[in-house]
Backbone as JSON, one array per atom type, in Angstrom:
{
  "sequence": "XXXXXXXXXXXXXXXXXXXXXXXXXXXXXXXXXXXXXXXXXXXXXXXXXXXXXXXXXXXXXXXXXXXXXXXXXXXXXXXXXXXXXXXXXXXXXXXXXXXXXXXXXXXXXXXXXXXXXXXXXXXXXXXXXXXXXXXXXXXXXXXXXXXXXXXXXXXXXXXXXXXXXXXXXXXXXXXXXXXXXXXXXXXXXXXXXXXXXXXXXXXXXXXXXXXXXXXXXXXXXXXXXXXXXXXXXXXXXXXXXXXXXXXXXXXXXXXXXXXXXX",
  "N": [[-21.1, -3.66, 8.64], [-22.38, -6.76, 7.68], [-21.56, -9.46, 5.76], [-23.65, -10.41, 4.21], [-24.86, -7.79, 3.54], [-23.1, -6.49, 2.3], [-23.01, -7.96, -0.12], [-25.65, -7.6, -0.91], [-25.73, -4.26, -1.48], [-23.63, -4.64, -3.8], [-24.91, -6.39, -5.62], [-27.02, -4.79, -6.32], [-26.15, -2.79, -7.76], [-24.37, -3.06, -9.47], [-23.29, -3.85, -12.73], [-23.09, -6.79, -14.94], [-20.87, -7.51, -15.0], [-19.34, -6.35, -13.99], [-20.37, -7.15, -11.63], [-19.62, -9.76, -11.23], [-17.44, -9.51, -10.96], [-16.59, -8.38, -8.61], [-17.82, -9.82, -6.68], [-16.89, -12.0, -6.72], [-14.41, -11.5, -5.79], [-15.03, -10.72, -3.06], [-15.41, -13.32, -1.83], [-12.9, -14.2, -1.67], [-11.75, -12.63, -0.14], [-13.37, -13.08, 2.45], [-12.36, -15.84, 2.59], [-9.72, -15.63, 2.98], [-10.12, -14.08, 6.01], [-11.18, -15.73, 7.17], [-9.18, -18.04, 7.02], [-7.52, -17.17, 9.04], [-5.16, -15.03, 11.05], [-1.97, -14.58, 9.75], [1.1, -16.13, 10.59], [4.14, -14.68, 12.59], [8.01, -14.9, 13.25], [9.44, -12.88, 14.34], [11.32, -11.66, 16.56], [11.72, -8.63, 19.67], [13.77, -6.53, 18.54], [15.1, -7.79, 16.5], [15.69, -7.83, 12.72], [13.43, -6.62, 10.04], [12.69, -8.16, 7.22], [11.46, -8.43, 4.06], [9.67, -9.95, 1.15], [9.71, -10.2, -2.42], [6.44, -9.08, -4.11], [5.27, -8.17, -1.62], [2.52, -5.96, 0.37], [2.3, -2.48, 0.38], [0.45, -0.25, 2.32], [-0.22, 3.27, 3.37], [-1.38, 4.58, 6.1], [-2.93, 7.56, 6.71], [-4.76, 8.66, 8.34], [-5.37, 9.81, 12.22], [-5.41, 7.4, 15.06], [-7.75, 6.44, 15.14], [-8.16, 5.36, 12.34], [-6.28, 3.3, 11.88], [-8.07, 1.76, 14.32], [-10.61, 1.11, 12.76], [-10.0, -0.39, 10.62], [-8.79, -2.52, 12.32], [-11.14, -3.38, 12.85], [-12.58, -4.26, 10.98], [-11.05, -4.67, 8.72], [-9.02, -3.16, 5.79], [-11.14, -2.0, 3.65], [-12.5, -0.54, 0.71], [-13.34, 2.4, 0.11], [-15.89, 2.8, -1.51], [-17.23, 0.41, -1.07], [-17.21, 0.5, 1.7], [-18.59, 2.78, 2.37], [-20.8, 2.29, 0.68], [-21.15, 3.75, -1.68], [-21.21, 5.04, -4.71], [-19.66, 6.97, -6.14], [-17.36, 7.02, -4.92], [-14.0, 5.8, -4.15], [-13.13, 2.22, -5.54], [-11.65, 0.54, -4.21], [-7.96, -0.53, -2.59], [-5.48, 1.49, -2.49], [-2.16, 0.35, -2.79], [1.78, 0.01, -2.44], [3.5, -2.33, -4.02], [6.33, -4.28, -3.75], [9.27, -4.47, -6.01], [11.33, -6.32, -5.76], [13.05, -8.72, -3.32], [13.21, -6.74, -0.12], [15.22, -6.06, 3.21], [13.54, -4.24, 5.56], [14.41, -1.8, 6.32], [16.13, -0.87, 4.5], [14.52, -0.62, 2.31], [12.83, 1.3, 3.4], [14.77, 3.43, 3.07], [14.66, 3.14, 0.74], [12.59, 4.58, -0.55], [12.53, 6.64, 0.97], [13.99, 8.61, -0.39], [14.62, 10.65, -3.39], [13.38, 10.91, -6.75], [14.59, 11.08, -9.82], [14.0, 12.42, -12.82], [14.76, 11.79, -16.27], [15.73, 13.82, -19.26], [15.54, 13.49, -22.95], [14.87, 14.92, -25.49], [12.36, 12.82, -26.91], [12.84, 10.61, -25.25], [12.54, 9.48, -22.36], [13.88, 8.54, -19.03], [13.92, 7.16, -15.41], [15.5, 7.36, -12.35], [15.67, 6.37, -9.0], [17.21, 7.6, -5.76], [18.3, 6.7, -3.17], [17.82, 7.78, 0.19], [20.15, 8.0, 1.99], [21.88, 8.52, 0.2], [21.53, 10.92, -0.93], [23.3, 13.48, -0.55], [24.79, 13.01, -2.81], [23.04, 13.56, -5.23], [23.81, 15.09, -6.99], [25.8, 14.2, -8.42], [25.27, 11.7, -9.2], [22.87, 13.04, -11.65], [25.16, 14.38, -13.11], [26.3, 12.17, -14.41], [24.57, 11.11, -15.76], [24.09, 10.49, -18.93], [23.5, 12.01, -22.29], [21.47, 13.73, -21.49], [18.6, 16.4, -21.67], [17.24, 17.79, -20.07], [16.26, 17.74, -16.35], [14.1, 16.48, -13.93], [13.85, 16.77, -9.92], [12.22, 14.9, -7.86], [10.28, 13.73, -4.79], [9.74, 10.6, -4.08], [7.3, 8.38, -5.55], [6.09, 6.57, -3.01], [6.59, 8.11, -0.94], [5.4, 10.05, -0.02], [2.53, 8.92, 0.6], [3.73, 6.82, 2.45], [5.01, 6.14, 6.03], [8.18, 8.16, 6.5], [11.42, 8.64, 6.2], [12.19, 11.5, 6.02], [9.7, 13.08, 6.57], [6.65, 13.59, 8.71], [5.01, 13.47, 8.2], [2.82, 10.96, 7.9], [1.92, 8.58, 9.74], [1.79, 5.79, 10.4], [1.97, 2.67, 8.82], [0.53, -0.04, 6.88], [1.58, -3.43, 6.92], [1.52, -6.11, 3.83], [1.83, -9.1, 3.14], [1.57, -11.61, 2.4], [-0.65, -11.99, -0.06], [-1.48, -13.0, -2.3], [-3.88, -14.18, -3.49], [-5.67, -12.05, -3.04], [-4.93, -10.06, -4.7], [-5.1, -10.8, -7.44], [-6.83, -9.54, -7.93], [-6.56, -7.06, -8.7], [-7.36, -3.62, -9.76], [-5.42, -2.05, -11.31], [-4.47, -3.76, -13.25], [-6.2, -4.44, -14.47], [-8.49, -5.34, -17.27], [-9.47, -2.26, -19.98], [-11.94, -2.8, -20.28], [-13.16, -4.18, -18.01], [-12.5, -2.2, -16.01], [-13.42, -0.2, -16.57], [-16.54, -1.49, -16.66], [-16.64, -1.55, -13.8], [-15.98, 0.92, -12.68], [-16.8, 3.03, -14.22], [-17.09, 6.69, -14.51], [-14.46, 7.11, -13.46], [-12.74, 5.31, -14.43], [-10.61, 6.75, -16.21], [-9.16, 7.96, -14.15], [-7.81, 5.92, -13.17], [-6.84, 4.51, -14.78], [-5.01, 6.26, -15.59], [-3.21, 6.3, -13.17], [-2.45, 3.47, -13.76], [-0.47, 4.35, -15.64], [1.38, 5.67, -14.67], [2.79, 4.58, -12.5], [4.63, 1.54, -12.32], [5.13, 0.21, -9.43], [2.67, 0.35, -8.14], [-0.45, -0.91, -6.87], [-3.93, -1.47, -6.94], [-6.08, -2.87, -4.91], [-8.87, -4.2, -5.28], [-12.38, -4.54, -3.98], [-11.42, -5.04, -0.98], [-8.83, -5.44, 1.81], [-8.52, -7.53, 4.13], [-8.67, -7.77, 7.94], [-7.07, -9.88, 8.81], [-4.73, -10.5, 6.88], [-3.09, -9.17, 6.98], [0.45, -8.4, 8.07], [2.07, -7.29, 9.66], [2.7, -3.61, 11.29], [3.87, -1.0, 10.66], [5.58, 1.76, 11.99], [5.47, 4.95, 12.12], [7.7, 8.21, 12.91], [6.53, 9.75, 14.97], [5.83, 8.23, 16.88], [6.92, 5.93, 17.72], [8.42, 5.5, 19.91], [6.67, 6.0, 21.38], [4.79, 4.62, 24.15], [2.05, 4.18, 25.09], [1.15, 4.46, 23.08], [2.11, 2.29, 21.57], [1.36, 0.19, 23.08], [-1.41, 0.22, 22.62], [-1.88, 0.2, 19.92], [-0.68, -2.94, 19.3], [-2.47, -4.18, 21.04], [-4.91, -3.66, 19.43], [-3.98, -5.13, 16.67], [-2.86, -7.82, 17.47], [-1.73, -10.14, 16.25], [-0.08, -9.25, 14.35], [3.59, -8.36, 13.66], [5.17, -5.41, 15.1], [7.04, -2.37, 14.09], [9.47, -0.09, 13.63], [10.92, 2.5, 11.52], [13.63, 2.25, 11.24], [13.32, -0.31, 10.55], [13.09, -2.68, 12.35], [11.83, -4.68, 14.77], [10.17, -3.51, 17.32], [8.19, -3.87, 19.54], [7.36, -6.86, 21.3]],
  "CA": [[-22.09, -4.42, 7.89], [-22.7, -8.12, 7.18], [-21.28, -9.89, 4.27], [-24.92, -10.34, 3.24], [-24.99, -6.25, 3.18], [-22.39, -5.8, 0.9], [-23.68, -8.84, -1.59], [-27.01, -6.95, -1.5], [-24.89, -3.8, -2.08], [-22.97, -5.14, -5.16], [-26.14, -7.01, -6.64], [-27.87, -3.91, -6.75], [-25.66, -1.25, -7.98], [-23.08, -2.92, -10.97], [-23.37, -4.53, -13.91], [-23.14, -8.05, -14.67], [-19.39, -8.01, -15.58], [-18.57, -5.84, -12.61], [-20.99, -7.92, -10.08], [-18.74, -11.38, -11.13], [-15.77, -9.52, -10.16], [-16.57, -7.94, -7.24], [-18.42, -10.95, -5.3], [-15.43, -13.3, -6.48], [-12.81, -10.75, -4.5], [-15.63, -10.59, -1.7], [-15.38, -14.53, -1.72], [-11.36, -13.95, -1.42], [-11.84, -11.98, 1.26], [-13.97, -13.69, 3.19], [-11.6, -16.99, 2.62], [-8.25, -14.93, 3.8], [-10.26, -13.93, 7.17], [-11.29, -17.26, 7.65], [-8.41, -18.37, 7.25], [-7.29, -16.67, 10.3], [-4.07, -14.49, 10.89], [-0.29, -14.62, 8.87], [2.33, -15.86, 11.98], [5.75, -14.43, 12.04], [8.81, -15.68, 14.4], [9.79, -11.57, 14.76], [11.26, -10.83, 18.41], [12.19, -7.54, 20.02], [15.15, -6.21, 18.34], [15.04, -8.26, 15.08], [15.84, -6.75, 11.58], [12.36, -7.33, 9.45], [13.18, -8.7, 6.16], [10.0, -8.67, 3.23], [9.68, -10.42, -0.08], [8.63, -9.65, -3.42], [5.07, -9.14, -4.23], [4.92, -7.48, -0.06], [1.89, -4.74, -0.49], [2.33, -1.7, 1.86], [-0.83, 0.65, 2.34], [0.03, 4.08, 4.45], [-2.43, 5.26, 7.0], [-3.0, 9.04, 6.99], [-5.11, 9.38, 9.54], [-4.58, 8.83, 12.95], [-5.7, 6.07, 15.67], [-9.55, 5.95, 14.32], [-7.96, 4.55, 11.09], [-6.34, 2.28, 12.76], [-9.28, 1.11, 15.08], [-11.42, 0.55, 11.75], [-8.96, -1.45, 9.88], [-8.83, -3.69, 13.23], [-12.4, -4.25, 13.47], [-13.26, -4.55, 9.53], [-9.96, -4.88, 7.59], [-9.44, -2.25, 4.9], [-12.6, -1.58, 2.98], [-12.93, 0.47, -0.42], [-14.81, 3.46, 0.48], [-17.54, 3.04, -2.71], [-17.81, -0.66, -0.36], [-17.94, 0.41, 3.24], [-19.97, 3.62, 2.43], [-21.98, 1.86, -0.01], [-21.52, 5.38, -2.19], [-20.35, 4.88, -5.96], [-19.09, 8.05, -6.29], [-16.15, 6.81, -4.13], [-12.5, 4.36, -4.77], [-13.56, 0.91, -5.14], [-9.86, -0.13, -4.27], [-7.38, -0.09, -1.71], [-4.21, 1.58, -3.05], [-0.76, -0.33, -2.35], [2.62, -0.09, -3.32], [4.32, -3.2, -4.15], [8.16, -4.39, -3.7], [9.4, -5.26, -6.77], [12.06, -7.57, -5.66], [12.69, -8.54, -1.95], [14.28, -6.32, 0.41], [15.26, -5.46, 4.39], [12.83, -3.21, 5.37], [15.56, -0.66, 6.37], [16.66, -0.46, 3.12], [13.08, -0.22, 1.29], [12.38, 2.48, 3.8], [15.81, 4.85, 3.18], [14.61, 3.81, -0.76], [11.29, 5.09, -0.69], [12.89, 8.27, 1.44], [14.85, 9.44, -1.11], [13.79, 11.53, -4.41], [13.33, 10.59, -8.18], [14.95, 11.83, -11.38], [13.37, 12.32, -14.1], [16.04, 12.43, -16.74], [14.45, 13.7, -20.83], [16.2, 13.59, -23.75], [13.91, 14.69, -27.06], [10.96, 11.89, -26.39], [12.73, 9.54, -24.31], [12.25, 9.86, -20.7], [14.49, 7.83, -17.97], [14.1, 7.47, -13.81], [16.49, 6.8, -11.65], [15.55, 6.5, -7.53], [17.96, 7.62, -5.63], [17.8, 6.29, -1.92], [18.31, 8.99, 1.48], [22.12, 7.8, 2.46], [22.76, 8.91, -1.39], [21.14, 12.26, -1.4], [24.64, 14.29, -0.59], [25.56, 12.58, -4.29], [22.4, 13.4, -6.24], [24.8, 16.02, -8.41], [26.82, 13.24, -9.32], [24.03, 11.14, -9.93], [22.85, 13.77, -12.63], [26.18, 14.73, -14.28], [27.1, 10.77, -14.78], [23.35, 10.76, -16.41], [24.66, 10.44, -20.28], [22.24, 12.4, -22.88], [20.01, 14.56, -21.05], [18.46, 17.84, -22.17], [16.53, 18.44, -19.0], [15.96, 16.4, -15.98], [13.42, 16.65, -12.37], [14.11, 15.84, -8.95], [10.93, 15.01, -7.12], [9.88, 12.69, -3.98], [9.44, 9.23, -4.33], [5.56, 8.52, -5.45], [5.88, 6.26, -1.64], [7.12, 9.34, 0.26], [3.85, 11.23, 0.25], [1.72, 8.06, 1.66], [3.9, 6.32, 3.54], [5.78, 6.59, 7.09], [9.4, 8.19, 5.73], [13.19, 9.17, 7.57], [12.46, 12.6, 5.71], [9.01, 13.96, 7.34], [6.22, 12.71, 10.44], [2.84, 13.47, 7.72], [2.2, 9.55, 7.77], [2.35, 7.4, 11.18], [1.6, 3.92, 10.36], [1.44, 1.87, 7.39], [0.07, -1.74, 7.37], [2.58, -4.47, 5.81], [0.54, -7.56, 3.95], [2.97, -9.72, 3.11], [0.6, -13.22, 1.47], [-2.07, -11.49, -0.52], [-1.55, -13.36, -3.59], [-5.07, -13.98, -3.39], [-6.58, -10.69, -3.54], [-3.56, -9.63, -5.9], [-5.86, -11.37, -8.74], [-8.22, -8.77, -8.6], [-5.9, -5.9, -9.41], [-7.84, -2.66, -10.36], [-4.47, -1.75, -12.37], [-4.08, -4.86, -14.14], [-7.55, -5.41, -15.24], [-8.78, -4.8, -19.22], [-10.0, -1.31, -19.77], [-13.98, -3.02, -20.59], [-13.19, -4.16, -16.5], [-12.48, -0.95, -15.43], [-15.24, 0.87, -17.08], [-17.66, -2.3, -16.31], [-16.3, -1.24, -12.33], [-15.35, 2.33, -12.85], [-17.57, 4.43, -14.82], [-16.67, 8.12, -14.38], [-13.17, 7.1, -12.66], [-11.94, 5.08, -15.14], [-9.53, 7.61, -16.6], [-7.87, 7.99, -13.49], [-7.19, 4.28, -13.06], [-5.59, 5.15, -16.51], [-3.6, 7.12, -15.29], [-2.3, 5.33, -12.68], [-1.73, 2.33, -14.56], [0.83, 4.52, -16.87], [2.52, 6.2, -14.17], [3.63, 3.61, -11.83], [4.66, 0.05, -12.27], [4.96, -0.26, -8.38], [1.63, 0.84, -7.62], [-1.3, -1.59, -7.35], [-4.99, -0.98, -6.22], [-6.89, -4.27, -4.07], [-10.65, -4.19, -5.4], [-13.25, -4.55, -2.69], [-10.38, -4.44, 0.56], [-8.04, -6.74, 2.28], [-9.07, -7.91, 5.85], [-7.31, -7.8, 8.98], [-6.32, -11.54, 9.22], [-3.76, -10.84, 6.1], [-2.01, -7.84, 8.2], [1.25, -9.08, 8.59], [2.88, -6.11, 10.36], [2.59, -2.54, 11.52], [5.11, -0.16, 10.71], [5.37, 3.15, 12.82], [6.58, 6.69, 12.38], [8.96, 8.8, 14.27], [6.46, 10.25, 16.41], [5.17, 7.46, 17.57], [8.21, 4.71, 18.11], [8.81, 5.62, 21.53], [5.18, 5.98, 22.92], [4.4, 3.69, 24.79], [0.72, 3.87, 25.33], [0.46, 4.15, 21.4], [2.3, 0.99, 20.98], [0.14, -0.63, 23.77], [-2.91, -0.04, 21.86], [-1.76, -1.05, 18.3], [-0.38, -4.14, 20.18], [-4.13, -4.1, 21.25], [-5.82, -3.58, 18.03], [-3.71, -6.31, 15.75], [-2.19, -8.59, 18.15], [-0.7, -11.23, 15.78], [1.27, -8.63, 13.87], [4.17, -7.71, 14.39], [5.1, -3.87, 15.29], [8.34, -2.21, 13.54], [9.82, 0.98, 13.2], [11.9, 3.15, 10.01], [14.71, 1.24, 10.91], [13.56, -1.9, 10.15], [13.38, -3.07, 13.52], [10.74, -4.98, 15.88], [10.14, -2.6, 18.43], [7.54, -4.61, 20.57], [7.15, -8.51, 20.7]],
  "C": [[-21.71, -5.9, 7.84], [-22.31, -8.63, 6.24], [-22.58, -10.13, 3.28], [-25.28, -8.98, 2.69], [-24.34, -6.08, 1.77], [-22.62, -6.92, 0.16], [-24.82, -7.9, -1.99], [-26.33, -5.66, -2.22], [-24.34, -3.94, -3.88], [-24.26, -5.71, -6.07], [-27.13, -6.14, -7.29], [-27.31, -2.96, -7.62], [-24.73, -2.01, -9.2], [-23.65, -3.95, -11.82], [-23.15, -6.17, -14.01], [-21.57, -8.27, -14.51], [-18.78, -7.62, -14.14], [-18.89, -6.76, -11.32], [-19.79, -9.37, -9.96], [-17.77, -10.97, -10.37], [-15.44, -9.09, -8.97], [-17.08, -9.11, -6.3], [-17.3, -12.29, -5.68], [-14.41, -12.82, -5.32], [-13.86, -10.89, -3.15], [-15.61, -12.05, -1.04], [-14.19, -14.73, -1.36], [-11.05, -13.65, -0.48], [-12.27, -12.22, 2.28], [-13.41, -14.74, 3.68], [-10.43, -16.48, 3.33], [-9.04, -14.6, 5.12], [-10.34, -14.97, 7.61], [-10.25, -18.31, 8.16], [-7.36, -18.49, 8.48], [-5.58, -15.9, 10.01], [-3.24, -15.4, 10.41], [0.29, -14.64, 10.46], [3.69, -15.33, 11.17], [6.33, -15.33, 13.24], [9.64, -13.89, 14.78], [10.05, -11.89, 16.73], [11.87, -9.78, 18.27], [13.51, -7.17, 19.26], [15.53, -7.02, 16.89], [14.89, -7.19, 13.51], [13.96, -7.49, 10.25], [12.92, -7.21, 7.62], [11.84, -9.13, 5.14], [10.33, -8.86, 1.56], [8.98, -9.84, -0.77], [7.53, -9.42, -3.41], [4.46, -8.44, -2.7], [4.04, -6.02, -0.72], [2.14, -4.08, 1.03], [1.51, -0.16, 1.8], [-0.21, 1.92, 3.73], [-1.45, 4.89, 4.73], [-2.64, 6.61, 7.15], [-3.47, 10.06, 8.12], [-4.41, 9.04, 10.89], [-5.75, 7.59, 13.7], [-6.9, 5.11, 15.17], [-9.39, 5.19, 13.6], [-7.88, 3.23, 11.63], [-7.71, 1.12, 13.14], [-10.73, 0.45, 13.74], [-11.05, -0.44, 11.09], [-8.94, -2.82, 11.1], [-10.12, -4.22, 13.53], [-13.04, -4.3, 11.79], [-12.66, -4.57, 8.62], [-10.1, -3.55, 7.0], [-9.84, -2.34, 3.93], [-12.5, -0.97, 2.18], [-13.83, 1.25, 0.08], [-15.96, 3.11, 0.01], [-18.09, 1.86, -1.45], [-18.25, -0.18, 1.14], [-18.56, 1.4, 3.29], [-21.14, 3.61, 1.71], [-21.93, 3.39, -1.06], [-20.36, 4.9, -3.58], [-19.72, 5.77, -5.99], [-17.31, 7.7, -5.56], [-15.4, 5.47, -4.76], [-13.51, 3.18, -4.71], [-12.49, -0.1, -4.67], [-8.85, -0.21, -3.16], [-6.2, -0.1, -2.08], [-3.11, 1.17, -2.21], [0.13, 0.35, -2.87], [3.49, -1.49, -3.27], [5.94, -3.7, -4.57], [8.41, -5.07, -5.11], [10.89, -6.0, -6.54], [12.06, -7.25, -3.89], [13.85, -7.49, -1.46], [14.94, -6.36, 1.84], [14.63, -4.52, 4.59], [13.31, -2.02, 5.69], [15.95, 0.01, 4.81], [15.61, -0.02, 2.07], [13.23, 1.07, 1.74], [13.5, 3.56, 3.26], [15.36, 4.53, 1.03], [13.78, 4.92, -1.46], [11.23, 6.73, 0.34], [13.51, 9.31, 0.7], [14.27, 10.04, -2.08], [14.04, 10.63, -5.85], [13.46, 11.63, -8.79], [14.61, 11.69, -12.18], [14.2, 12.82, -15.26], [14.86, 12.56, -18.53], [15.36, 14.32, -21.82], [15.01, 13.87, -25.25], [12.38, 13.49, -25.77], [11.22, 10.8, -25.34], [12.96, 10.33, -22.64], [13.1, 8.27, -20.08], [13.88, 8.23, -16.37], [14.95, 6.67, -13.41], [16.01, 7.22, -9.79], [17.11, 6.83, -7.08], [17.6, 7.66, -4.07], [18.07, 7.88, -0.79], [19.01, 9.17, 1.59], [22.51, 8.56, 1.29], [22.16, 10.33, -1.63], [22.69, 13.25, -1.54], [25.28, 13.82, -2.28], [24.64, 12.9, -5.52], [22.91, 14.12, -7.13], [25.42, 15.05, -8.91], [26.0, 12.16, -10.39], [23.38, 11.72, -11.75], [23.72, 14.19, -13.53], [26.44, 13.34, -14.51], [25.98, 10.35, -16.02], [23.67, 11.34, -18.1], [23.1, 10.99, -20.89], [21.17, 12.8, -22.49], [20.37, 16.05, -21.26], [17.98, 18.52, -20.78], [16.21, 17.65, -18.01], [14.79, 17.4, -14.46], [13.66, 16.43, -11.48], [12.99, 15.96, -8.13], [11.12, 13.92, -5.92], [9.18, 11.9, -5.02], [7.81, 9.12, -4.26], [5.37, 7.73, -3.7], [6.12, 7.15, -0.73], [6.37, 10.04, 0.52], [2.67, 9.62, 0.74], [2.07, 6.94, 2.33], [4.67, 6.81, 4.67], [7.14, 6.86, 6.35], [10.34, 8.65, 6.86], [12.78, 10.74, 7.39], [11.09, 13.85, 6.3], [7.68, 13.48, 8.34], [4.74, 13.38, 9.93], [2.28, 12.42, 8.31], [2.65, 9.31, 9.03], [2.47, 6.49, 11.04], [1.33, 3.8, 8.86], [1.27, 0.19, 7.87], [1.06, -2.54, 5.9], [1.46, -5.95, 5.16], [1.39, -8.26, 2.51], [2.4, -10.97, 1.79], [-0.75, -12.72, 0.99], [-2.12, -11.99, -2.1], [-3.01, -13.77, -4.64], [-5.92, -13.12, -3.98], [-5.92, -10.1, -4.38], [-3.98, -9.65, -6.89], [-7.01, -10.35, -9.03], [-7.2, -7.29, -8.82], [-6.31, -4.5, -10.17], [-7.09, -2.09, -11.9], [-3.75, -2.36, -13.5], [-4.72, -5.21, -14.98], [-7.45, -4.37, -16.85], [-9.21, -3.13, -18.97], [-11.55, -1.93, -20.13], [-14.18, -3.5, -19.09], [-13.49, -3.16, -16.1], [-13.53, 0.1, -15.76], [-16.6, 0.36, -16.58], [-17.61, -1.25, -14.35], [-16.65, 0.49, -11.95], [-16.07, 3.5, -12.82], [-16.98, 5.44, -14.79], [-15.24, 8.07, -14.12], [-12.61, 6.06, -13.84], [-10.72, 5.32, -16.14], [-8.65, 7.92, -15.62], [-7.27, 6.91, -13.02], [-5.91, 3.94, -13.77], [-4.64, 5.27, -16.17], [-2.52, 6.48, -14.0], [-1.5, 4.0, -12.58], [-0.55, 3.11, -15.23], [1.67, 4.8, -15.57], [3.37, 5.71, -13.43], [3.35, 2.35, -11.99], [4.55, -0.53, -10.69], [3.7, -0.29, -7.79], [0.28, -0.53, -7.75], [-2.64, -1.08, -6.56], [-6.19, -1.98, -5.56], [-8.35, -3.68, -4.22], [-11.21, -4.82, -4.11], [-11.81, -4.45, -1.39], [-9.45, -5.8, 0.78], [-8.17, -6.84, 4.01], [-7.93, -8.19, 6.68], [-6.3, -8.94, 8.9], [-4.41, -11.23, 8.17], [-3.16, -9.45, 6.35], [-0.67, -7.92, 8.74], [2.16, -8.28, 9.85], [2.49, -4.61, 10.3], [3.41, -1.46, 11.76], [5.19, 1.16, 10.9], [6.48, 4.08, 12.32], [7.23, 6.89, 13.63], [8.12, 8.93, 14.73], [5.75, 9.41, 16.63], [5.82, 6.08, 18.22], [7.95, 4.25, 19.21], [7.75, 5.95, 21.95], [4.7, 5.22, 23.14], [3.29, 3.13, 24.96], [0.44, 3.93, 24.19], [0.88, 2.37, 21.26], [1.12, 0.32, 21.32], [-0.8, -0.94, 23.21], [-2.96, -0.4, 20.49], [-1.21, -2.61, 18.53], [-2.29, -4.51, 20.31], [-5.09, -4.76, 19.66], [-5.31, -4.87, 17.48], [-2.2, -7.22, 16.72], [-1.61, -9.97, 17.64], [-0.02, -10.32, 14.76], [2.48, -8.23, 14.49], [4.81, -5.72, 13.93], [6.66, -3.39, 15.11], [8.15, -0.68, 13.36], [11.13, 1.62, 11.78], [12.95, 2.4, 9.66], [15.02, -0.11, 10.64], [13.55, -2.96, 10.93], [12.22, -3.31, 14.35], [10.91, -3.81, 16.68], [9.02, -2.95, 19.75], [7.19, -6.27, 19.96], [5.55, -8.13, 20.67]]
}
């Protein structure tokens, strides 16, 4: 569709409070494509290194996804199917301080403890390299009655060391921009203005994670900074080729943190 589509779209279907906030982010969005692609200085064999505030969206499907995201950025369903009933958002997770992306990835591979004493509740991540220690981890854990060990909320939608669900995730590095529209940040009279029916699970994902954020209307290719691949796809060649293809000013990295094509 047309950027005039989705104005008509939005003008027709939300409220006054919701229409401001949605055709400001569509104005955001429009300005970040314009803008034209994020450069890096990445070559072959380089360790990739990402700052605070870095949002990182995992792909589920396969290539199709892809191929949509390269010819229309990623879109909120309710927006590119025009269908309320659907997200209006595009869920992230955000770094809260900077890291090596080696090191994010073996963090976001590892499991969470949920330690519970009476009413208070603790977590503690505990990265991949450190799994052989998570007993120690737990007996060092002072004042607990009962504790959990679960995957990391990033380990179920993004690429991980520990299983080859996810293939790709898209890195977007300078979105400070679209950051302002924040599904998980906004008032609850936002989220209801936006929401309606779904506004309880917004809720809910506001309590449960601080890393988590959700990009109202989408974030467009241009602000794509990188493309970070699963195991089974590293080493294929004719996959790279064609994500090379698709977003040709990102650059293309694998688990370890590592360019893998200029």
């Amino acid at each position: 569709m047309e950027r005039k589509e989705y104005v008509h779209f939005i003008n027709n279907n939300f409220d006054a409070k919701a229409k401001k906030l949605l055709l400001s982010q569509l104005d955001n969005f429009y300005e970040v494509q314009e803008n034209g692609p994020v450069t890096h200085k990445y070559k072959k064999g380089m360790a990739v290194s990402l700052l605070k505030g870095t949002l990182i969206h995992g792909i589920k499907k396969d290539f199709t996804e892809l191929k949509n995201i390269s010819k229309n950025g990623l879109m909120a369903p309710a927006i590119k199917d025009r269908k309320l009933n659907k997200e209006l958002g595009i869920p992230c997770y955000e770094l809260q301080q900077g890291y090596k992306l080696k090191n994010y990835v073996n963090y976001y591979s590892g499991a969470t403890i949920t330690f519970k004493c009476g009413k208070e509740s603790r977590i503690k991540v505990v990265g991949n390299d450190k799994m052989n220690d998570l007993g120690k981890y737990i007996l060092n854990e002072p004042n607990v009655e009962h504790y959990n060990v679960s995957e990391t909320l990033e380990a179920s939608v993004l690429p991980s060391l520990i299983h080859n669900n996810i293939n790709f995730a898209v890195i977007i590095e300078k979105a400070d921009k679209l950051r302002k529209y924040d599904l998980l940040s906004m008032s609850d009279s936002e989220l209801k203005s936006l929401c309606g029916e779904k506004y309880e699970s917004y809720k809910l994902d506001k309590k449960n994670s601080e890393r988590k954020v959700n990009i109202l209307y989408g974030i467009p290719k241009e602000a794509i900074s990188g493309i970070l691949v699963g195991k089974e796809y590293e080493k294929n060649k004719e996959a790279l080729k064609e994500i090379r293809e698709l977003f040709p000013d990102a650059y293309i990295c694998n688990l370890e943190g590592l360019i893998i094509l200029d």
